[in-house]
TIZA-257647 format. One record per atom (N, C-alpha, C, O, CB): residue in one letter; x, y, z negated. Coordinates in steps of 0.2 Angstrom, whole numbers, plus 5000, padded with zeros to 4 digits. Glycine has a CB too. Layout:
# TIZA-257647
aXYZ;...
//
This chain:
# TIZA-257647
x489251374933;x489351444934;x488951464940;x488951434945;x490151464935;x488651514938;x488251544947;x488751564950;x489251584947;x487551604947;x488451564956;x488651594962;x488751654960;x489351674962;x488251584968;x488451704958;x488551764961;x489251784952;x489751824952;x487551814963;x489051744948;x489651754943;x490451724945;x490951734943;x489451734935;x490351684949;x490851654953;x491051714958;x491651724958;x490551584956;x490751754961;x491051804967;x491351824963;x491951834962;x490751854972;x490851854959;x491451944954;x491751894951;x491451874946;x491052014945;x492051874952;x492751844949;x493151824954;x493751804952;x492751784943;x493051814960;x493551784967;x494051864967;x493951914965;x492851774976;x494551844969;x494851924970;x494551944978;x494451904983;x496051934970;x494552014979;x494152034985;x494452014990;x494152044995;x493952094986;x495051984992;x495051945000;x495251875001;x495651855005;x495551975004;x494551854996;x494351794997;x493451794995;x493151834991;x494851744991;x493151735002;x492351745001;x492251694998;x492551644999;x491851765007;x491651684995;x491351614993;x490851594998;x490451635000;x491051624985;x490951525001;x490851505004;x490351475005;x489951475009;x491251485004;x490251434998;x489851384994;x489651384987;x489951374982;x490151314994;x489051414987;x488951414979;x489051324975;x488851274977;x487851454979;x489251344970;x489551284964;x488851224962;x488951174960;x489751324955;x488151254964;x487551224965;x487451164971;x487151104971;x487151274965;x487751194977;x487751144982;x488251114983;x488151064985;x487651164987;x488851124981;x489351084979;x489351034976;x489750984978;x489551094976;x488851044969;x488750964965;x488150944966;x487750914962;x488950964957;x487850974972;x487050934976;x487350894980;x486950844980;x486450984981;x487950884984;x488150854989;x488750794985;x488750724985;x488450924995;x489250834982;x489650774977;x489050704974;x489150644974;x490050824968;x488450734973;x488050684969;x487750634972;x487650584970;x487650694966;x487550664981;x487350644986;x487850584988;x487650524990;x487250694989;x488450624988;x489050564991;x489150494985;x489150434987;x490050604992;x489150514979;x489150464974;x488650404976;x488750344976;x488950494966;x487850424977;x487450404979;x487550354985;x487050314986;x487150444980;x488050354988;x488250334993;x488850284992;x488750234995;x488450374996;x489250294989;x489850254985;x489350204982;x489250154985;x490250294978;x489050224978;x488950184973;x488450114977;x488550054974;x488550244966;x488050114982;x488050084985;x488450024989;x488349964989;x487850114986;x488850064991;x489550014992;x489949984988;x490349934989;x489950044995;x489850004981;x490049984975;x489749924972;x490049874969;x489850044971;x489049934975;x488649884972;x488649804978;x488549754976;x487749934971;x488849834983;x488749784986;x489449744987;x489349684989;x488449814991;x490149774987;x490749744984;x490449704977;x490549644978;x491249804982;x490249724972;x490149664966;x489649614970;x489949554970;x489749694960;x488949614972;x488849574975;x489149534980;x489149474980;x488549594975;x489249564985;x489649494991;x490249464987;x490149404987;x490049535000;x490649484984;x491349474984;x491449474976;x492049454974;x491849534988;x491149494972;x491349504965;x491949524964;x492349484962;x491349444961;x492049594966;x492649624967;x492449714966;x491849734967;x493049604974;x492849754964;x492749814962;x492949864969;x493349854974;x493249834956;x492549904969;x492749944976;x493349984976;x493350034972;x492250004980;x493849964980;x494250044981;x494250074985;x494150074991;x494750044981;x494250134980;x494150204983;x494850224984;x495150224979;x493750254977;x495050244988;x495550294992;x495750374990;x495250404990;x495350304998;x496350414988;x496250484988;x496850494993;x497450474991;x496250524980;x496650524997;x497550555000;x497550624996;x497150664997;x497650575009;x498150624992;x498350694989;x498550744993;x498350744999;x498850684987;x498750794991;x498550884993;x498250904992;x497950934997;x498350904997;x497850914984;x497150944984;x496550894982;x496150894978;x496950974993;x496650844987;x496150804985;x495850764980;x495350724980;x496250774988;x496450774973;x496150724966;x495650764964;x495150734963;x496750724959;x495650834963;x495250864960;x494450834963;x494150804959;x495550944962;x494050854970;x493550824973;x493650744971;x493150724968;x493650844981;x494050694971;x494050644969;x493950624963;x493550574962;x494450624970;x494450664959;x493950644951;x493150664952;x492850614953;x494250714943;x492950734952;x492350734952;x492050674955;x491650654951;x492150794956;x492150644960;x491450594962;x491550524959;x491150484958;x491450584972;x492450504958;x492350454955;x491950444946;x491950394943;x492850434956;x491850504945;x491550514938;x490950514940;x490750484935;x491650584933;x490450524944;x489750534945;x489850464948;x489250444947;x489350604949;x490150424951;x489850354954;x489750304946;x490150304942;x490450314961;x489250274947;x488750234940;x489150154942;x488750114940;x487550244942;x489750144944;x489950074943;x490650094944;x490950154946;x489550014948;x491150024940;x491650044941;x492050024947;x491949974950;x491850034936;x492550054948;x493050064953;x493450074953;x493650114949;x493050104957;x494050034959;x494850044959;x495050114962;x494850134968;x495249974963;x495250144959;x495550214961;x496450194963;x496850164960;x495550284953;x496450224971;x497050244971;x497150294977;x496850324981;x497350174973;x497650294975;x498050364979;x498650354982;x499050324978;x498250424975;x498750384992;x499150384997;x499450444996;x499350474991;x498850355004;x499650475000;x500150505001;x500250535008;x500850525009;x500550485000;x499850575014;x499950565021;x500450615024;x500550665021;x499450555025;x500650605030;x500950675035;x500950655042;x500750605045;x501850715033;x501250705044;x501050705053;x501650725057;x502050775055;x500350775056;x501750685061;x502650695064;x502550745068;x503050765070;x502950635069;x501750775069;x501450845074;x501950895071;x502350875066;x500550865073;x502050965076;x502351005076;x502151075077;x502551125077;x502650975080;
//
């Protein structure tokens, strides 16, 4: 979806931040990066990388990048919070 069919559809008191183009320029960029470390867990260790999600929000961005990294990987998911006040 473009950016700009993406605004007309935001309701008006919310702004778009990040057009959906640089979004998945940067998700592919990080895979690019995973997948490195991906590669290098099978090499040293003959073992799959795990990847981490802390929940809140976070599966959604997680699916996305663990679908674009090109080797496979242990998916798991924590749970965090803060005794902060």
């Amino acid at each position: 979806m473009s950016a700009s069919a993406l605004s007309s559809s935001l309701p008006q008191h919310l702004d778009l931040l990040h057009a959906t183009e640089t979004i998945d320029d940067m998700v592919d960029s990080m895979a690019v990066e995973v997948e490195g470390w991906a590669r290098e867990c099978l090499d040293v260790d003959g073992r799959m990388l795990l990847m981490m999600c802390v929940l809140r929000g976070g599966a959604f961005f997680f699916s996305d990048l663990v679908q674009r990294v090109g080797y496979s990987i242990e998916p798991a998911f924590c749970r965090g919070w803060s005794y902060a006040k």
